[in-house]
C-alpha positions as CSV (number, residue, x, y, z in Angstrom):
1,X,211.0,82.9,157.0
2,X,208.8,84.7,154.5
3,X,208.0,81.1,153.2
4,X,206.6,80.2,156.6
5,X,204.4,83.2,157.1
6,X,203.0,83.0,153.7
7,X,202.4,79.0,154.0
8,X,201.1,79.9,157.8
9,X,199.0,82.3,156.3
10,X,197.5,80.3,153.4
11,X,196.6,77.7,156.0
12,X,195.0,79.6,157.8
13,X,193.0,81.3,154.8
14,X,191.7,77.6,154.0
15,X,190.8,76.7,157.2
16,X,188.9,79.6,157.7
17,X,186.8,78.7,154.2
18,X,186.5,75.1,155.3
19,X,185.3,75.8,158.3
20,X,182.6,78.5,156.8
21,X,181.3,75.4,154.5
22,X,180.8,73.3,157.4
23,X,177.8,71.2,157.6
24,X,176.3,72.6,160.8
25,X,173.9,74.3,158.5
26,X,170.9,75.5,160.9
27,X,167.5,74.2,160.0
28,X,164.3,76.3,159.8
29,X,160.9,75.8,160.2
30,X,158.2,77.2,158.7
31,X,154.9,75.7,159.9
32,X,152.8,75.4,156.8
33,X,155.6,73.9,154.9
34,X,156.3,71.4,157.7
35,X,152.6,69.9,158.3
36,X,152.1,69.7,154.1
37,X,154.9,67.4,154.1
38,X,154.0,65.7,156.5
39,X,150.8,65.2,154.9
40,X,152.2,64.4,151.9
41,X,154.9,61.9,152.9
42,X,153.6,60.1,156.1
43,X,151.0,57.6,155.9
44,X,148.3,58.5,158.2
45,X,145.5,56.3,158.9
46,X,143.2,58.8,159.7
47,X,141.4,61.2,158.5
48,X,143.4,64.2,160.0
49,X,141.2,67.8,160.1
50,X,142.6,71.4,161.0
51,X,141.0,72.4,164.2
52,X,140.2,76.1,164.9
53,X,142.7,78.4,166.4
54,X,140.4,79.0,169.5
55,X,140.2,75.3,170.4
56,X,144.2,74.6,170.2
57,X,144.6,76.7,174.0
58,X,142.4,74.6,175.6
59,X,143.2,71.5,174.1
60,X,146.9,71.6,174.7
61,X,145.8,73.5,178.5
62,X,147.9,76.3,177.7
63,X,147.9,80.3,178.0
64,X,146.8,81.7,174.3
65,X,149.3,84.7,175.3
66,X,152.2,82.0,174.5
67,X,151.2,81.2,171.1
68,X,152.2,83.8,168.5
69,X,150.5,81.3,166.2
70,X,149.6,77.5,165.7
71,X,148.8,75.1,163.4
72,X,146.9,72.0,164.8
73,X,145.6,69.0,162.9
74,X,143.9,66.2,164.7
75,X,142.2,62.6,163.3
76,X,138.9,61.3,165.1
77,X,139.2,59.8,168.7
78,X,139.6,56.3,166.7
79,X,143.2,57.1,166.5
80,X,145.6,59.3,168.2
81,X,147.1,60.7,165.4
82,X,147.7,64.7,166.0
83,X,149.5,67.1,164.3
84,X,150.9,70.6,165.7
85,X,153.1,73.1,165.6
86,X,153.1,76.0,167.7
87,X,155.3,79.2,167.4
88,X,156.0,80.9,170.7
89,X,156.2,84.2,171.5
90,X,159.2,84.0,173.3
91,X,161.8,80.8,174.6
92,X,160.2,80.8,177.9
93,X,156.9,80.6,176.2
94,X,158.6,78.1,174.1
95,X,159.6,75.9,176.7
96,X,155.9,75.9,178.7
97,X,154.0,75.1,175.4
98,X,156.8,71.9,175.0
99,X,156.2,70.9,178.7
100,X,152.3,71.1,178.1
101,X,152.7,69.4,174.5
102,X,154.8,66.5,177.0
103,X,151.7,66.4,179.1
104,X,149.1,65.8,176.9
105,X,150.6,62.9,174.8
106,X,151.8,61.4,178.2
107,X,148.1,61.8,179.4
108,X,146.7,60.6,176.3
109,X,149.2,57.4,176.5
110,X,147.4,56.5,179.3
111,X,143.8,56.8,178.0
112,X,144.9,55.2,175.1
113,X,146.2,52.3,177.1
114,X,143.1,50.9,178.3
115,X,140.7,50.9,175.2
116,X,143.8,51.4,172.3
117,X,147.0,50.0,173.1
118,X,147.9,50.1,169.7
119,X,147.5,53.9,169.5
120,X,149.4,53.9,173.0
121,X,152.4,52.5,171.2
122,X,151.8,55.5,168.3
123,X,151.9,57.9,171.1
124,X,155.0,56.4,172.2
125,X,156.6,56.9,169.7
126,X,155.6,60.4,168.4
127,X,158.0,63.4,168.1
128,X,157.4,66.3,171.0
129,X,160.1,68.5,170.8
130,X,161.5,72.2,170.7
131,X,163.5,73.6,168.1
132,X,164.2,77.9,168.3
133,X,160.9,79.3,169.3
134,X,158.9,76.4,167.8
135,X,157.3,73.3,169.1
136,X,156.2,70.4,167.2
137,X,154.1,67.7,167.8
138,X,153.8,64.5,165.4
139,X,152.0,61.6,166.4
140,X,151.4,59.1,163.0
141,X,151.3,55.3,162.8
142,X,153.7,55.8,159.8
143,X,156.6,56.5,162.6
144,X,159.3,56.2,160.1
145,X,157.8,58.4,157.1
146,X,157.3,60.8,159.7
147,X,160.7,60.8,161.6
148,X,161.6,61.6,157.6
149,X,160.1,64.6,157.4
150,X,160.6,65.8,161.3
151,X,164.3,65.3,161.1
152,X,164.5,67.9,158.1
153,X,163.7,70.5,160.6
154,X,164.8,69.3,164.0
């Protein structure tokens, strides 16, 4: 009997440090970091510039009280290539700045259509999305060297 409970226990001693070591390992963003590599390791085929804080709001249409801070790069209007990263200032914030991120590249989509359908395709298949209090934007010919660097953090 005291065989069992000591083997029981054991068990449960090294299931409980597996399961610590798991690989669920929770990603983190930290905006600088994130569009450098980007930089770095996707090919872009523009020439990408950092626009001013002030601009980003009315760009994206959204309330400047739901960005705790951003970080926007765009190229010329030759290409579509964009991009941003916006921390909220709360989830809800979180989740207007994604919708309005979702409505821009679906508007630009269809500007791009008629004159660029080339960049069309880039939009379509650029990275919106939503991770903790964050929301990225990455739209880069170089879909794959970016979906590289995006996937490290989302």
């Amino acid at each position: 009997m005291k065989k069992s409970v000591a083997l029981l226990l054991a068990a449960l001693c090294l299931l409980t440090a597996l399961t610590g070591c798991g690989g669920s390992k929770k990603k983190t963003l930290e905006p600088r970091s994130f569009v450098d590599e980007l930089m770095t390791q996707a090919k872009f085929t523009d020439s990408l510039n950092e626009l001013d804080a002030k601009v980003v709001p009315l760009l994206y249409g959204v309330d400047a009280a739901d960005i705790k801070s951003a970080i926007v790069y765009a190229g010329t209007a030759a290409t579509a290539e964009e991009i941003a990263v916006f921390e909220a200032v709360d989830d809800a914030a979180a989740d207007r700045l994604l919708e309005a991120a979702k409505a821009r590249v679906a508007s630009q989509i269809e500007t791009y259509k008629s004159y660029g359908p080339a960049q069309a395709m880039t939009l379509e298949n650029g990275t919106v999305a939503k991770t903790g209090s964050y929301v990225i934007v990455v739209i880069c010919t170089d879909t794959e060297g970016a979906k590289k660097v995006t996937d490290k953090y989302i």
